[in-house]
N, C-alpha and C positions, 0 to 999 in steps of 0.2 A: 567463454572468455578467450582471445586471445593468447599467443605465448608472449608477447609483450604486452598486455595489460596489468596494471599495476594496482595492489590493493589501497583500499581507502577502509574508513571506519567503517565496513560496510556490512552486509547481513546476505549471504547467499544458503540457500535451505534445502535437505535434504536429507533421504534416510532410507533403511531397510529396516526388513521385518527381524519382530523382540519377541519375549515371551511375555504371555500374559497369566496370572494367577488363576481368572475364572474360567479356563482353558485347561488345567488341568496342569500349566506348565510351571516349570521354577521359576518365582520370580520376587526377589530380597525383601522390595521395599512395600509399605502401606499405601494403600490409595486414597487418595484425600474424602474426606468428608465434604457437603455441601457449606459453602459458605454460609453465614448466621444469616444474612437478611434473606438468605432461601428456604428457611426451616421451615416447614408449615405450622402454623397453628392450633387448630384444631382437628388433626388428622394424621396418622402415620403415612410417611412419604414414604412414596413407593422406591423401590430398588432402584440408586440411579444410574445413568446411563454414561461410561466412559469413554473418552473418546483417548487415542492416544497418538503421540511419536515416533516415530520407531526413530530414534539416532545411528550413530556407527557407532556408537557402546554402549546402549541401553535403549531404556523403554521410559516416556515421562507421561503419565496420565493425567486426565483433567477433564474439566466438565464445560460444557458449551453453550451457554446461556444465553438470550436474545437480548434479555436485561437485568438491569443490576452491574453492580463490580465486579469484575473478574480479570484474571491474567492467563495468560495463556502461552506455555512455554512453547520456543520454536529452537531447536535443533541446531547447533552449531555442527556444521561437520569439517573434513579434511577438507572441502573444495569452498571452503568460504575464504576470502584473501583474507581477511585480517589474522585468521586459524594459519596460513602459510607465513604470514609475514611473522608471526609469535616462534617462527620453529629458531635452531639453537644456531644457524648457519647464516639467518637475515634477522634477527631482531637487535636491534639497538636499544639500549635502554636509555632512557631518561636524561637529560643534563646534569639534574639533582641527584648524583647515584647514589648518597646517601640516605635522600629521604625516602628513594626506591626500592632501596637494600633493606629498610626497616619493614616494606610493606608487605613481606612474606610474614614474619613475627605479629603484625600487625592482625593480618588475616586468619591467622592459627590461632590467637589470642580471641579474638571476638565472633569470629566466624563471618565478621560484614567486613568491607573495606570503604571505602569513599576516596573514587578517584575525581579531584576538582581540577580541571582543566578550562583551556577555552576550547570549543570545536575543530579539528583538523591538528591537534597535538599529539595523535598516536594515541588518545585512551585507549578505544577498544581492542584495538594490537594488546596493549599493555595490560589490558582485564584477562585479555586468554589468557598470554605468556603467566600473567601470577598464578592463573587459576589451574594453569597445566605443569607450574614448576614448581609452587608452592604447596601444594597440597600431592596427591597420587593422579600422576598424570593419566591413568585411566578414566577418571572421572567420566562421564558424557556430563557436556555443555550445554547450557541452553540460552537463550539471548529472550526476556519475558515481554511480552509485551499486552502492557494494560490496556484493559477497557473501564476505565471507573469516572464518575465525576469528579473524583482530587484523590494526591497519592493517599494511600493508607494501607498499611500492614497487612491486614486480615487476610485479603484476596492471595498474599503471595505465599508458593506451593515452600514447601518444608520437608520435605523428601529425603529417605537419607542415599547419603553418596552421591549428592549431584553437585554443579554447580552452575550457578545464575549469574545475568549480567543484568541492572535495571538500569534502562536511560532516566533519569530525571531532570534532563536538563531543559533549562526554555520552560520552564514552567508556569502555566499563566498567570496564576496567581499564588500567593505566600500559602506554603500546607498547613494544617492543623497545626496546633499547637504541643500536640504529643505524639506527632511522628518522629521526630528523633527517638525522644524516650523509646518508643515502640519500636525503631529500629535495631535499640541497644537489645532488649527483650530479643529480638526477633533472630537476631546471631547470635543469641546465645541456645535458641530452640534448634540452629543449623548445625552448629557447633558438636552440638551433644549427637547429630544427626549423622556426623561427619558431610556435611554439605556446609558450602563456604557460598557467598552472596558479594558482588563486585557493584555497587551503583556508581553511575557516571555520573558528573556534575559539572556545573558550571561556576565560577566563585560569583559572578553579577546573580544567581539563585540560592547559591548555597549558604544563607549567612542569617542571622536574626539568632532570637533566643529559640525557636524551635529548633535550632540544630544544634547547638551547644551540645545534647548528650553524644553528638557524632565525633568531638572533635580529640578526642582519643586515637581515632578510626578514621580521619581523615586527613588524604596525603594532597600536598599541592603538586604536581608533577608539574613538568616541563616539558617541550618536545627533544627528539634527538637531536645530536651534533649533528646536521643537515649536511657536511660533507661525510660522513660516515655512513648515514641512510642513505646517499648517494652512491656510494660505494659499494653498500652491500644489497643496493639494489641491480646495479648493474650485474655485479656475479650471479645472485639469483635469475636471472634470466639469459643466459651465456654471453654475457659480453665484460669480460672480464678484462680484455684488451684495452677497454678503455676508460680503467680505473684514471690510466696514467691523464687523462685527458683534464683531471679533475685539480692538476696542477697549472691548469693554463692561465695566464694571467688574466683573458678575459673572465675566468669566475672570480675571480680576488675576492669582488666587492662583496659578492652573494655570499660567498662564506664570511666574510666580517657581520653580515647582515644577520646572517645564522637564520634563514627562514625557516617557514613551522615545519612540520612532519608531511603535511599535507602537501602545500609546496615543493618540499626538496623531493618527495613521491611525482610531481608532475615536470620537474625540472627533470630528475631521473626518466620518465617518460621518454620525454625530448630528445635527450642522449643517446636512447637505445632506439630511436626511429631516426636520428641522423643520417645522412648515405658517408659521410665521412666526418674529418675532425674541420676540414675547410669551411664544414658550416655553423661553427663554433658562433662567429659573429651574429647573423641572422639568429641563431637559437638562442643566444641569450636575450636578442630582441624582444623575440616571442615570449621570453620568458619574461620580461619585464610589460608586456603585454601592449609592446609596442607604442609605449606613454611617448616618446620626441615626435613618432611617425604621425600618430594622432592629434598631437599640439599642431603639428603642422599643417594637418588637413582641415584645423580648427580654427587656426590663425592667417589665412592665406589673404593677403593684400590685394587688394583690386590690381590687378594691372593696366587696365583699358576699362572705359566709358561702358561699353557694352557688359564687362562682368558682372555677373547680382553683386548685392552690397552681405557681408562678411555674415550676419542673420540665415538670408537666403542657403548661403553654400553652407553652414553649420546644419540646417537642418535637409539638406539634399545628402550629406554627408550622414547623417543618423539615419534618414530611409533608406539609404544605399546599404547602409548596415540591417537593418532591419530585415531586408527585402534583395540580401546576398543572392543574384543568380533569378531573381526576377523579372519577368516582363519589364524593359523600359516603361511602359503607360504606368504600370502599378506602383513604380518606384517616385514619379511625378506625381500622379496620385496623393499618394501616402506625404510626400513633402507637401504638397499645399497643404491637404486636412490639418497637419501640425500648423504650419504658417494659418489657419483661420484659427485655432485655436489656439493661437498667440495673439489673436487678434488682428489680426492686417488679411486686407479685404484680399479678396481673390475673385474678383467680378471679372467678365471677360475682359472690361479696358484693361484691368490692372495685369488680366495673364499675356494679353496680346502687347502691351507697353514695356511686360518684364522683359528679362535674358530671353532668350529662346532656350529651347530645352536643350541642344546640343552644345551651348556655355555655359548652360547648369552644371549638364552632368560634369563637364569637362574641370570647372571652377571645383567639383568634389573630388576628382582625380579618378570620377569612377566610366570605365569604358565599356563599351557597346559591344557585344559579343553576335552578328544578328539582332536578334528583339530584346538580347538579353542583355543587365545592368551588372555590373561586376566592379568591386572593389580592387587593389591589385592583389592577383591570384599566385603571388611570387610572394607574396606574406601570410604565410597559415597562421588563420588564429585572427588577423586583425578586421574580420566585422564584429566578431562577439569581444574585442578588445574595442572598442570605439563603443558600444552598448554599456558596457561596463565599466567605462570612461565617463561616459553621461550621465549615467546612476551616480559614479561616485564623485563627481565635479558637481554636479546641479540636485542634489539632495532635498534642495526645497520644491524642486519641482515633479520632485517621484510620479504623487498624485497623477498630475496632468499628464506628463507623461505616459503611465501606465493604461492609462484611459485613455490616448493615441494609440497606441502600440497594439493593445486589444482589439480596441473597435477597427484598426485597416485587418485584420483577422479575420472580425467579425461581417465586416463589409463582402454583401452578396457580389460588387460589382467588378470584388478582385478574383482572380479565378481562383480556382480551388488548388492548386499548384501553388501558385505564389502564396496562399494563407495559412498554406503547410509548412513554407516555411519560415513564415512570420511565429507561428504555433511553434515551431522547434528552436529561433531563434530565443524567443520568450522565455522556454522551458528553459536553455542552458543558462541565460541570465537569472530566471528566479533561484536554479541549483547554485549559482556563482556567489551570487549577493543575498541567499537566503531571504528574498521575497516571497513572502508567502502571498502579498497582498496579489500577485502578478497572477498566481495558478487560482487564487479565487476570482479573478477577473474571468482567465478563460473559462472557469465552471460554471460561471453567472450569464455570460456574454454570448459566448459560441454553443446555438442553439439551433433547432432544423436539421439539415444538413453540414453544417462545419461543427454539430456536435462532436462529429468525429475527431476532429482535431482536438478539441476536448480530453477525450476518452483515451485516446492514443497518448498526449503529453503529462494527462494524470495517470495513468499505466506506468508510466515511466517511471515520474518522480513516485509514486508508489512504494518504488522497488530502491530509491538514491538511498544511497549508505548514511547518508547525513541527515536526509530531508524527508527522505519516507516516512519517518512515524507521524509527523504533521498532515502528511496528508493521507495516510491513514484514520489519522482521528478526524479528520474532515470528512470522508466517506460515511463515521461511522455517527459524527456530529448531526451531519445533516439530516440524518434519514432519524435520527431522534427527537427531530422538531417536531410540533405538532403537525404543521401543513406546510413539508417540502412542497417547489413548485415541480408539476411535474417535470419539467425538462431537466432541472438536480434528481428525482428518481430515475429517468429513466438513464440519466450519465450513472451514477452510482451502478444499476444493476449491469449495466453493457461493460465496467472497467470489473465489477467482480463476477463475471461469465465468462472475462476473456483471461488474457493469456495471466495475469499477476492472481486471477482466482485459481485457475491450474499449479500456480507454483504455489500459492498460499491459500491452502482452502480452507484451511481452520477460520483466519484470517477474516476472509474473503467472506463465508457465509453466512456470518454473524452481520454483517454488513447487509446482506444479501435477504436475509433472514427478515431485516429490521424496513427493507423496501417492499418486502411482498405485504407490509401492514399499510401501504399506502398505495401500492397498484391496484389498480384496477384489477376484479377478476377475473381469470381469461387473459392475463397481459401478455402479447409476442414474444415481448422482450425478454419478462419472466422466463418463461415456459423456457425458451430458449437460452436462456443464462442455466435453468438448473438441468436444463438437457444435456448442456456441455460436461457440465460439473457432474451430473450423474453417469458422462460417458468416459470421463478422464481422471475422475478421484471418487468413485463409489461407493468406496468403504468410508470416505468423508460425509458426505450427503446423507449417506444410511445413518451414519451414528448421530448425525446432527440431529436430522431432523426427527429420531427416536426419543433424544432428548427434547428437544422442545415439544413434540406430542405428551409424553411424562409431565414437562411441567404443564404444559395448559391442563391435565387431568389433574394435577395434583392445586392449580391454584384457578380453579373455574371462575369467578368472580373476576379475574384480571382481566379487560374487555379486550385493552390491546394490546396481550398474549394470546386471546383466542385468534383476534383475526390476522397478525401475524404469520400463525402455526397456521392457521385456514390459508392465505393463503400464498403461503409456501407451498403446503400441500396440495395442495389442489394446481400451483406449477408444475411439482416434482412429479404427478402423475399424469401430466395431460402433454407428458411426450413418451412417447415408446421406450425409451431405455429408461425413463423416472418409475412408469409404471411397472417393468421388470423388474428394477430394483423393490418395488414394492411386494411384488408376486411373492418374488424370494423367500422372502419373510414371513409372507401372511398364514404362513403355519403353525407361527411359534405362538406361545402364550402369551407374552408381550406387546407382538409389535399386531396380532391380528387386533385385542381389542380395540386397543388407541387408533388403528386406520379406519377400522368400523366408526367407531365412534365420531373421528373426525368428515366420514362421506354423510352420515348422519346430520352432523351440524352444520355439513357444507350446502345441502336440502337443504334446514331451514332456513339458510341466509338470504334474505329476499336477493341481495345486491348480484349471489353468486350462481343464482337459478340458470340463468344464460347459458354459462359458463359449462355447469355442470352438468347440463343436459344435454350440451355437445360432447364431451367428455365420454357420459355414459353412452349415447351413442358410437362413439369411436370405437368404444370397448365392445361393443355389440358386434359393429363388422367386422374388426379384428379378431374377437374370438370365437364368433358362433361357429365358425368349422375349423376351428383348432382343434384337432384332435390329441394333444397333450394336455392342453390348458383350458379350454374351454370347462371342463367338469371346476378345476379349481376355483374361476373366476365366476361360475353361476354359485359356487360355494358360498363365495366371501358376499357377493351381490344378493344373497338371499337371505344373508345375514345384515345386511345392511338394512333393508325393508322388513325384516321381520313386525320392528313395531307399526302398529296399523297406522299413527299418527306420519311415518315417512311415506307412506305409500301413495300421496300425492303426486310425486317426482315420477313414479311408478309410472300413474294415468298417462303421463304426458308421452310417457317412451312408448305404453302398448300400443299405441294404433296406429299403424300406417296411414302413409298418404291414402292410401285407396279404403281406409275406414277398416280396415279387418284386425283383428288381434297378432301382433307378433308374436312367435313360436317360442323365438328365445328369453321374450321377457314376459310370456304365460308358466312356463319353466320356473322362472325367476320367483314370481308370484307365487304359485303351488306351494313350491320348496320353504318360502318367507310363511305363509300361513301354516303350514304343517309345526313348523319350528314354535310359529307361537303360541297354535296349540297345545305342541308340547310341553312349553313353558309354561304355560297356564294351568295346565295338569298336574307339572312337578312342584309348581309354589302351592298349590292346594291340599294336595296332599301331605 
């Protein structure tokens, strides 16, 4: 981040190494038990497997599940902005400072809070600041983030000495009917824990008889005085000089206006990237998002016969926005496909009778740079202000629009440059106006080659302080369908391989987890997503995927948790650093049976035969003259063929091209029979 970038409601993650209990080391709190709908039935579950945290002041453990309900704490640290913007020298509290003032009493009394807000109000600023002044600011924090079909209780961790932040706001449909009750219960179990719990809300969600038992415990905030978050934002980033500026008469109105938390944070922005106070005029422009300058590129009179008629230049004026910095061709383009999709013909008499292209553009006020189309570049800020001018003036025409905007993206005939930036314009406007419908456009549409653009602009929103857990739950949506299309599997596993799986692997693999129950065995893509992730978060991958081998052994009958965990697995090892991570291990009592067991079931799977006879080949050249490892890996391989029934997989590897017996997997062979004999000897007797 920047030294002038400015915190928003956002979520940045991080942490170092804690102490763990089965380690021998000190460590206060209990480690959760498995959730109810995980208990097995007719069987004692085996020991399960934890994964954890590490925070800057503590350790949060939890379990890592493919399916079913679960939450999963993530790590508030010192370098998240909203953690900076809560300290005691920038945070502004609330309008209501009375109703703010009660919410410390509030929180110590029930151990839950309920902050109802709208979006961009300063909640999560305002969930640290309570949860770091209200209770012992040692605390470690954690920001939860669910995986469940509708909110409910049970999933959330109970730990004592911590504290939680739960978004539930946007919720798609009305909760159960006894989640408040269950809320009320559920502070009271935190309380006793000395762990305090902060849920975000929104009031258009927060209201019906199921939440009545909250409203003890629920505060309506406000945002800050906007010229005071102004203020003390400028000092927290050294520009303290130009508090005074915040008395100029050009802001009067913005301060009578009193805009949100979010706003006076990007007004403040503006201020502190100024080159002086002279540009007070223009910045307030910008900040008003340049609404007169846009009327006017909207409203522009014909002056002469030759101009388009006032249609034409409105939508030359939205592709030039669209398509900021693009090929002239792709920017005309893009304005006809809208104009036929308004209906009005564009056959060549009508293009060759129109303006010419150099009264188009000129009628849009946008100029030729070279090949290239540009809006005026003496206004920062007004192409994605003319976008979001469209959006919010023509409302009814979202739909159509959106389905323009995508498809010149998705169009092979624009170059790959120009649709990068149609992709990144997209993204700022679905962040801007909370379109979700726009980022499942590009998930669905930009397929092939401009998948990337895909992958690259959900990476992003992924990670948006406000907008990320939707499309979060859309990674983890989709890949729970029965029959994603491939082109959504293989965008899913390339956005949790790449750079937001690296920052969020917990996250990330559960997601990750749920795509290898749909790829293909053998998949590039796979192999390649858990290569990364076994080369850059190890100890993530290892725990993960220990646990979901545990559950496929503990609940066999589940068809797809076996082929899930199959094949994960059979990713995780069919790259060089997956299969190290595996070696690792294969000593321990735990993790050798369940890898056995799983090479075992990976044999019988007709579909994965391919797959894994390349696989075991690769391991053949790579280790028959390893002289560290090679003893290891004929170990664990001869325990894998032991039973005579796997030793089909076997035939296929003995014989060379030239028909003779290989050395290394006659070894193999030997070592598996001996074993079974042995076995057969010790059950008999």
């Amino acid at each position: 981040m920047s030294e002038h970038e400015l915190p928003h409601d956002g979520v940045e993650h991080g942490g170092s190494p804690a102490e763990r209990p089965e380690l021998g080391l000190q460590q206060p709190t209990t480690l959760p038990s498995l959730p109810a709908e995980h208990e097995p039935k007719a069987e004692p579950e085996p020991a399960p497997v934890y994964l954890t945290h590490y925070g800057e002041k503590g350790l949060q453990a939890y379990n890592l599940h493919l399916n079913g309900d679960q939450v999963i704490p993530i790590p508030i640290t010192e370098s998240d902005p909203a953690f900076k913007a809560s300290q005691d020298h920038r945070f502004i509290p609330p309008r209501n400072a009375d109703v703010w003032a009660s919410g410390a009493k509030q929180l110590h009394e029930y151990g839950i809070i309920v902050l109802c807000a709208a979006s961009g109000t300063g909640r999560r600023t305002a969930a640290i600041r309570l949860l770091r002044t209200a209770t012992d600011s040692s605390l470690p924090l954690f920001d939860l983030e669910p995986e469940w079909s509708s909110p409910k209780v049970q999933p959330l961790p109970a730990l004592a000495a911590q504290g939680y932040i739960l978004d539930l706001s946007d919720l798609p449909e009305e909760p159960a009917g006894r989640l408040g009750a269950d809320l009320v219960q559920h502070g009271e179990a935190l309380r006793k824990n000395g762990s305090f719990l902060v849920v975000l809300a929104t009031p258009t969600d927060w209201y019906g008889n199921w939440s009545e038992p909250t409203l003890p415990f629920t505060v309506r905030l406000e945002s800050p005085d906007a010229k005071a978050l102004v203020s003390a934002e400028l000092r927290a980033h050294q520009r303290a000089e130009r508090v005074a500026w915040l008395d100029a008469s050009e802001l009067t109105d913005i301060w009578l206006a009193n805009p949100s938390a979010r706003e006076a944070r990007r007004l403040a922005g503006l201020l502190i990237e100024a080159p002086d106070s002279e540009q007070l005029k223009p910045l307030i422009d910008q900040f008003g998002d340049w609404h007169t300058e846009v009327e006017r590129l909207l409203n522009k009179d014909r002056v002469k016969e030759s101009d388009p008629p006032l249609l034409a230049t409105r939508v030359m004026v939205w592709a030039g926005a669209l398509l900021h910095g693009g090929q002239r061709s792709s920017v005309i383009k893009a304005a006809d496909e809208l104009l036929i999709q308004l209906g009005i013909t564009r056959s060549p008499f009508n293009v060759l009778t129109d303006a010419t292209t150099s009264n188009r553009l000129a009628a849009a006020k946008i100029d030729a740079d070279g090949d290239r189309a540009y809006h005026d570049r003496s206004k920062q800020g007004l192409p994605a202000a003319i976008l979001r001018h469209l959006w919010d003036e023509f409302p009814t025409q979202n739909d159509l629009l959106r389905k323009w905007a995508v498809g010149v993206a998705a169009d092979r005939t624009i170059p790959d440059e120009d649709a990068r930036l149609v992709a990144a314009a997209l993204l700022r406007l679905a962040v801007d106006r909370h379109d979700r419908v726009i980022l499942d456009g590009l998930a669905n549409d930009l397929k092939g080659p401009r998948r990337t653009l895909a992958v690259q602009a959900l990476t992003e929103a992924a990670d948006n302080a406000e907008f990320g857990r939707y499309i979060r739950d859309r990674l983890r949506t989709w890949m729970d369908a029965r029959n994603p299309s491939d082109s959504k599997i293989e965008l899913v596993i390339e956005i949790c391989g790449g750079p937001w799986g690296i920052q969020q692997p917990a996250l990330a693999l559960t997601r990750l987890g749920k795509a290898a129950g749909h790829a293909e065995f053998g998949s590039t893509t796979l192999t390649n997503a858990f290569r990364e992730l076994a080369r850059r978060r190890p100890d993530d991958v290892r725990k993960a995927v220990a646990q979901w081998l545990a559950d496929a052994e503990r609940r066999e009958d589940d068809a797809r948790l076996r082929r899930q965990t199959l094949g994960a697995f059979l990713a995780l090892v069919s790259s060089d650093e997956g299969t190290d991570l595996i070696l690792e291990d294969a000593h321990t009592l735990k993790v050798r049976p369940r890898a056995v067991n799983a090479w075992q079931k990976l044999l019988s799977t007709d579909d994965a035969v391919r797959a894994v006879d390349a696989q075991l080949k690769h391991w053949q050249e790579r280790f028959q003259n390893d002289p560290d490892r090679r003893e290891v890996v004929l170990d664990l391989l001869a325990d894998i063929f032991t039973p005579p029934s796997r030793r089909s997989g076997l035939d296929r590897l003995m014989v060379t091209e030239e028909s003779a017996i290989h050395p290394f997997w006659r070894e193999v062979l030997e070592q598996a029979v001996l074993r079974y004999g042995a076995s057969r000897e010790a059950s008999s007797s």
